[in-house]
C-alpha positions in Angstrom: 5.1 -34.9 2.0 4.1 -31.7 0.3 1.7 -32.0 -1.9 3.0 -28.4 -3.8 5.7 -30.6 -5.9 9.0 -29.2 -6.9 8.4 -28.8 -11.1 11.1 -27.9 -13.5 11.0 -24.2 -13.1 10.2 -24.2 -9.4 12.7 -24.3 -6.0 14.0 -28.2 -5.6 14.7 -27.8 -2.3 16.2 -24.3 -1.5 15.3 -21.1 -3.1 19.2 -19.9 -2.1 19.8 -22.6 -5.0 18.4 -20.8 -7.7 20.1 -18.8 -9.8 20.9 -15.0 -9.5 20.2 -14.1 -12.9 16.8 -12.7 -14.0 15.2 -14.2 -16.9 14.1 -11.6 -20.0 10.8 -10.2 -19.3 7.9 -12.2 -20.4 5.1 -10.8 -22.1 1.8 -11.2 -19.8 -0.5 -8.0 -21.4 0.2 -6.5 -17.4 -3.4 -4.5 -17.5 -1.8 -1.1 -16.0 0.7 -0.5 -13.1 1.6 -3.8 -10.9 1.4 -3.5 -7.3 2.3 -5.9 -4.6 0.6 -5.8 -0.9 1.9 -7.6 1.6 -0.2 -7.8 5.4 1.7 -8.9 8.5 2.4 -12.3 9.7 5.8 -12.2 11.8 7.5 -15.6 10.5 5.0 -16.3 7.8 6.2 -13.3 5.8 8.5 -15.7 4.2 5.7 -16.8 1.9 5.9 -13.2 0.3 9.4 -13.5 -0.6 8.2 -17.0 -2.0 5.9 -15.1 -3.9 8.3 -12.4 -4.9 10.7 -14.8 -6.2 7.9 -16.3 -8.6 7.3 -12.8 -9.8 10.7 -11.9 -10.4 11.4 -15.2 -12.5 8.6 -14.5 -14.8 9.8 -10.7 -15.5 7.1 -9.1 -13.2 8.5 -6.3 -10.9 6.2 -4.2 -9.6 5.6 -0.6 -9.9 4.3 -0.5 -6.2 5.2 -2.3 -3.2 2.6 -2.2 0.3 3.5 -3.6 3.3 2.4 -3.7 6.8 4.7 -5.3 9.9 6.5 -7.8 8.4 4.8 -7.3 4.8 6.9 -3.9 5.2 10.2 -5.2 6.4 9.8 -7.1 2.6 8.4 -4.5 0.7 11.7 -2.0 2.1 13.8 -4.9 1.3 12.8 -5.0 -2.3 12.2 -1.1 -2.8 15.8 -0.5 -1.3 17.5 -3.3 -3.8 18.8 -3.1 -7.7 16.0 -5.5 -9.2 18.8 -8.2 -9.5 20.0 -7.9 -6.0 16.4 -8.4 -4.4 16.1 -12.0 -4.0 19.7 -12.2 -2.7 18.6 -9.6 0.3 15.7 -11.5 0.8 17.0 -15.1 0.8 19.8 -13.3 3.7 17.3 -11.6 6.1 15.4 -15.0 6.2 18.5 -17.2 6.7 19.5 -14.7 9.3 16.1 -15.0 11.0 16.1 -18.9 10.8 16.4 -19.8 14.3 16.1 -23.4 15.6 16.8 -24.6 19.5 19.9 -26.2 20.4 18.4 -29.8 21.0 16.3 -31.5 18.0 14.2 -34.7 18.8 13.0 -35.2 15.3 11.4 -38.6 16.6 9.9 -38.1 19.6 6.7 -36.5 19.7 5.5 -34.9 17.2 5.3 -31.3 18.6 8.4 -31.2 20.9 10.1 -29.7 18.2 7.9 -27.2 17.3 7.1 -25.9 21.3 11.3 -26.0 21.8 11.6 -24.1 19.4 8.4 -21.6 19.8 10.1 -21.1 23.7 13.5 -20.4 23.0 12.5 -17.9 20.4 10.1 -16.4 23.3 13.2 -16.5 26.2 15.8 -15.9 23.8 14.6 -13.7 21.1 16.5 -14.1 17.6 19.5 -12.3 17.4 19.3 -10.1 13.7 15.8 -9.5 14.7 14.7 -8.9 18.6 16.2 -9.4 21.9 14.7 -9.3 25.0 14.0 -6.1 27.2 15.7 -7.7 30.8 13.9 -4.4 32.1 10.3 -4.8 31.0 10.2 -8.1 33.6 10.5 -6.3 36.6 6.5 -5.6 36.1 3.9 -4.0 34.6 4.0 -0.5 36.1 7.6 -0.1 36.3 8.8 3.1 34.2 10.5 2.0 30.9 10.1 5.2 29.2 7.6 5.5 26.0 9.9 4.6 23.5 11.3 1.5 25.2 7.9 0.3 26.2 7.9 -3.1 24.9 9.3 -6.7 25.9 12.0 -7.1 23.8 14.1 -4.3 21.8 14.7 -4.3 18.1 17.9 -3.1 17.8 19.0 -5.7 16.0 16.5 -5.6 13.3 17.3 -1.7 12.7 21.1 -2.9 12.2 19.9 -5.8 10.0 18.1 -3.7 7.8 20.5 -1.0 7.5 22.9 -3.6 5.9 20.7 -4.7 3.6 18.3 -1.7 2.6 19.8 0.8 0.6 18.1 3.7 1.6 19.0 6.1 -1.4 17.8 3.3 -3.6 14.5 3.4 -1.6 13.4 6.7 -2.4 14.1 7.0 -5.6 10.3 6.1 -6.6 10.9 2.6 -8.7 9.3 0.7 -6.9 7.4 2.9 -5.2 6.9 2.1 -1.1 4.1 2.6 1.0 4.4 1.4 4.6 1.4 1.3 7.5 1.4 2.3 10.8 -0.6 2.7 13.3 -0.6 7.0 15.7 -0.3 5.8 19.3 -1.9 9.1 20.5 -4.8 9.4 18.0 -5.1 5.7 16.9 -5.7 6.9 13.5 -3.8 4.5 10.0 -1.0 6.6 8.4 0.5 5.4 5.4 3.9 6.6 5.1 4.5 7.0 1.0 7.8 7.6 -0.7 6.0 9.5 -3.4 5.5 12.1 -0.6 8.6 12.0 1.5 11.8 10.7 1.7 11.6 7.3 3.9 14.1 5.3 6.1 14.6 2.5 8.4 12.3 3.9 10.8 9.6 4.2 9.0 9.9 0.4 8.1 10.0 -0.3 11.4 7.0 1.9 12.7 5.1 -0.3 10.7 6.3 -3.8 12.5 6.2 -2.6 16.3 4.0 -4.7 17.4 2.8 -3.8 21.0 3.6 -5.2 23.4 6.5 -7.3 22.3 7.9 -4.5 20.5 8.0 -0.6 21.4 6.5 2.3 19.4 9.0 3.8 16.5 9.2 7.9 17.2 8.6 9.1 13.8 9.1 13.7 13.7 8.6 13.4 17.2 4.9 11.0 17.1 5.2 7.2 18.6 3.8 4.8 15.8 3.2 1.2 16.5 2.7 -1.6 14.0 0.1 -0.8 11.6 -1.7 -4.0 11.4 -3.7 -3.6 14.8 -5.6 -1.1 12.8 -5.7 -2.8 9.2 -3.6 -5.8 8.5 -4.3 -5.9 4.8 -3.3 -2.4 3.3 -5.0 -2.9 -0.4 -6.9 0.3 0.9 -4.2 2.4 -0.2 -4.5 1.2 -3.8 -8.2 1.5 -3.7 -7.5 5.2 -2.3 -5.0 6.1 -4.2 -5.2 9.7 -5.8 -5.5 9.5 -9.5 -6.4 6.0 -9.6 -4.3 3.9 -12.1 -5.3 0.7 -13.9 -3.6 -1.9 -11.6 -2.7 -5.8 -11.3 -2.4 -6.4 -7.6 -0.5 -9.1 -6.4 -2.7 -9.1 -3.1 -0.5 -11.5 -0.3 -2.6 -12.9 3.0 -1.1 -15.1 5.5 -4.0 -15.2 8.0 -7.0 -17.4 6.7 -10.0 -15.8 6.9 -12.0 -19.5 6.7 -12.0 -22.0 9.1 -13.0 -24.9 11.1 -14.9 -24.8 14.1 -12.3 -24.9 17.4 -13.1 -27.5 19.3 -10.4 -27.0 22.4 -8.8 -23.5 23.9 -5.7 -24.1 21.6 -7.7 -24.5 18.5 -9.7 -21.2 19.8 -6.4 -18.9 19.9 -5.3 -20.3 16.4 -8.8 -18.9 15.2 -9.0 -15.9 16.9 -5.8 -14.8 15.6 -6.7 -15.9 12.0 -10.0 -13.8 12.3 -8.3 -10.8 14.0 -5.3 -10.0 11.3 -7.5 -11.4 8.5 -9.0 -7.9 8.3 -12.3 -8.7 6.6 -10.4 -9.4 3.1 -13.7 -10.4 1.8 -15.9 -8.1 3.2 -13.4 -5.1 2.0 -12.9 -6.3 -1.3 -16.8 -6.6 -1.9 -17.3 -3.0 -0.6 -14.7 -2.0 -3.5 -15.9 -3.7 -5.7 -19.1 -2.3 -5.0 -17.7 1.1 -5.2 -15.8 0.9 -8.2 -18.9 -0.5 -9.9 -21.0 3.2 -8.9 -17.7 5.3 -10.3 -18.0 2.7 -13.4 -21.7 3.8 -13.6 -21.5 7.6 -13.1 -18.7 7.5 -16.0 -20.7 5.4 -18.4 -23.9 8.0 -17.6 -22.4 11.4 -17.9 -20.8 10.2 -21.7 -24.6 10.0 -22.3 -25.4 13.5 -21.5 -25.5 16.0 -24.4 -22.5 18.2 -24.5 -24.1 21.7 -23.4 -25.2 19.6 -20.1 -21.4 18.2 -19.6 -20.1 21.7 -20.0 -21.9 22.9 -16.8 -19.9 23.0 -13.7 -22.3 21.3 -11.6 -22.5 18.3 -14.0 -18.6 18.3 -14.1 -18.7 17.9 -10.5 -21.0 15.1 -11.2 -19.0 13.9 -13.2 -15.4 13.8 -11.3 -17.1 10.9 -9.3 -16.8 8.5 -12.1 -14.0 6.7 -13.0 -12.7 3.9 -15.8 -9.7 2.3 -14.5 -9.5 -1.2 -13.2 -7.8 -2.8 -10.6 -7.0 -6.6 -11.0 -6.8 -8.3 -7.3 -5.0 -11.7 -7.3 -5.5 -12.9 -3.9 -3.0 -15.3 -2.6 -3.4 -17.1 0.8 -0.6 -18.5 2.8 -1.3 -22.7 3.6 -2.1 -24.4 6.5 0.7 -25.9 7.6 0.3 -30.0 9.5 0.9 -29.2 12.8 0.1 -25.3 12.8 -1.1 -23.0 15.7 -1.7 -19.8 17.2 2.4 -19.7 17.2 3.1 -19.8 13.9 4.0 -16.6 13.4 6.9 -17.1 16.0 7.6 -20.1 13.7 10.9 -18.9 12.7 12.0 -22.5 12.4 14.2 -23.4 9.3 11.4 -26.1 8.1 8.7 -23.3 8.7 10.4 -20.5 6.7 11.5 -23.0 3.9 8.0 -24.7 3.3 6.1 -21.7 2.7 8.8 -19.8 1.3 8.2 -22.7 -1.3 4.4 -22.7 -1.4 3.9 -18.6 -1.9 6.6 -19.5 -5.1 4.3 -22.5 -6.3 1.1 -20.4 -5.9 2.1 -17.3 -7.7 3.7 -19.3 -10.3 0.6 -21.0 -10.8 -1.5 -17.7 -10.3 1.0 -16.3 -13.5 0.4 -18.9 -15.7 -3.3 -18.7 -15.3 -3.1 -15.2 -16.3 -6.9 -14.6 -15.2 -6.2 -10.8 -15.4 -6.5 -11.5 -19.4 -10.3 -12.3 -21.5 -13.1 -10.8 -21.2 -14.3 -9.1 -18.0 -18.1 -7.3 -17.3 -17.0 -3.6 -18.6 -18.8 -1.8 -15.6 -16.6 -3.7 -13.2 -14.0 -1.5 -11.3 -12.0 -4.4 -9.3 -12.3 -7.7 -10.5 -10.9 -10.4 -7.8 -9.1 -13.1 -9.2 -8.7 -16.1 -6.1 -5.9 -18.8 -5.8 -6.8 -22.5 -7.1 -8.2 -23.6 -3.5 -6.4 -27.1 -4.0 -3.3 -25.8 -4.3 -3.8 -23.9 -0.4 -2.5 -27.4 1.6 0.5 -28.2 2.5 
């Protein structure tokens, strides 16, 4: 059994079961704008919308939503939605993804289920999201064309998403969205912001073409592949972000950056791919931090300087460099799952999407009630992280 228990405000067994209605807007003291930033996980992106959900239901709607591969297929889902229509999008692009193999042997051994299932999503592709490119198997050097180089085609998840993204509501800056991708020619991150530009379907899915299983997305005539082989964690663009605004970021990560040692191949390529889309959170976050703390410094110096020194332009350039605002991270991290591997990501499985689904809910719901963003903080701090209750990770 889980050990995240259904409470009385929670999911009992479905979140399709709750009800559609948004509660009134608690009040929480939100410290400045509220920004949620989602990283890329394939099937364990439906811990985000568990996580959305939880914010939703305690009146929190964010100003800002960041996404990267499947973190931006949920971000353009909620951007695109009427606030009360959001959870009803999401809860019908992950039933429509929910894809189980056509034989079950729930008491055999213990991970038939799981590798049927992992194969036939492999061979078979899911139908609202990817099928497979026949043409791409007949080798490596045959001639597929750039924009068709990739083993399956996603067709169907540009038809999914244009019935369930409404573009017009997507640019109209509330949320605003912010989706990475990754130049094919010149490898460099671009971050493709409705504040500067109109955005559509394409750009949501630039972000989520993952080479090779997926081909590049031609954006004003440049090939952009999923962003997340560059940076799978896109709080960078908050950090970045020109003027800064006080901030409480909902920060979502579904790769673990701590683990066990492996002690076979198999536990090696669950690892590996932990470590590799992990995107040094905590090394990124301390650099910020660090930053943030200098701009905090420079701030609290030049107010000391007498005013005929602040009024010189060279001390006003000084100057600019500091900065007051704060940035709140609340970092939640997807579970472990019993069972899990280097394919959970491809675990599009009904009980996969379900339990942590119900787990990002229970951790943000927990995260809220903590309200750690509140008190007391050291004044020359610029980002202040804020980490889940480690006991609450397993599932």
């Amino acid at each position: 059994m889980s050990t995240i228990e259904a409470t009385g405000n929670g999911p009992a067994s479905r979140p399709d079961m709750q009800p559609e209605g948004a509660p009134a807007p608690t009040d929480h003291a939100i410290p400045g704008q509220v920004v949620l930033v989602l990283q890329g996980g394939g099937a364990l992106g439906s811990y985000q919308a568990g996580v959305y959900q939880a914010m939703h239901e305690a009146g929190i709607e964010p100003d800002w939503v960041i996404g990267t591969s499947i973190g931006a297929i949920n971000a353009g889902l909620i951007a695109g939605n009427e606030p009360g229509e959001r959870l009803p999008r999401l809860r019908e692009f992950w039933r429509r993804l929910e894809h189980n193999p056509v034989w079950a042997f729930p008491s055999a051994w213990p991970g038939l289920q799981d590798t049927l299932s992992y194969w036939s999503t492999v061979l078979g592709g899911i139908p609202a999201f990817f099928k497979p490119n026949l043409l791409a198997h007949w080798g490596v050097h045959y001639p597929l064309g750039a924009d068709r180089a990739g083993y399956y085609s996603t067709a169907p998840l540009e038809a999914t998403l244009a019935e369930l993204v409404d573009v017009s509501r997507l640019n109209r800056g509330a949320p605003r969205l912010t989706v990475g991708a990754a130049h094919v020619r010149s490898s460099e991150m671009r971050y493709f912001d409705s504040r500067a530009g109109a955005l559509g379907i394409r750009h949501i899915m630039a972000s989520g073409a993952l080479p090779p299983a997926f081909p590049p997305v031609r954006i004003d005539g440049e090939l952009y592949w999923d962003g997340g082989i560059l940076s799978n964690t896109p709080t960078e663009a908050v950090f970045d972000d020109n003027p800064r605004r006080d901030s409480l970021i909902f920060a979502v990560h579904m790769w673990n950056p701590l683990g066990p040692e492996p002690d076979t191949i198999w536990d090696v390529l669950h690892r590996h791919k932990d470590i590799q889309y992990a995107s040094r959170i905590s090394s990124h976050i301390a650099k910020q931090q660090l930053a943030h703390r200098l701009r905090h410094v420079i701030a609290e110096l030049a107010a000391q300087l007498p005013a005929e020194a602040r009024a010189t332009p060279r001390m006003n350039e000084l100057a600019s460099w500091g900065c007051v605002t704060r940035m709140h991270v609340l970092r939640l991290m997807a579970p472990r799952l019993d069972n899990e591997d280097h394919t959970k990501d491809v675990d599009f499985s009904h009980r996969g999407i379900m339990r942590r689904w119900e787990a990002g809910y229970a951790h943000t719901m927990r995260m809220i009630e903590r309200a750690p963003w509140k008190g007391e903080h050291d004044p020359l701090a610029g980002v202040i992280l804020h980490e889940q209750i480690m006991e609450m990770a397993a599932v």
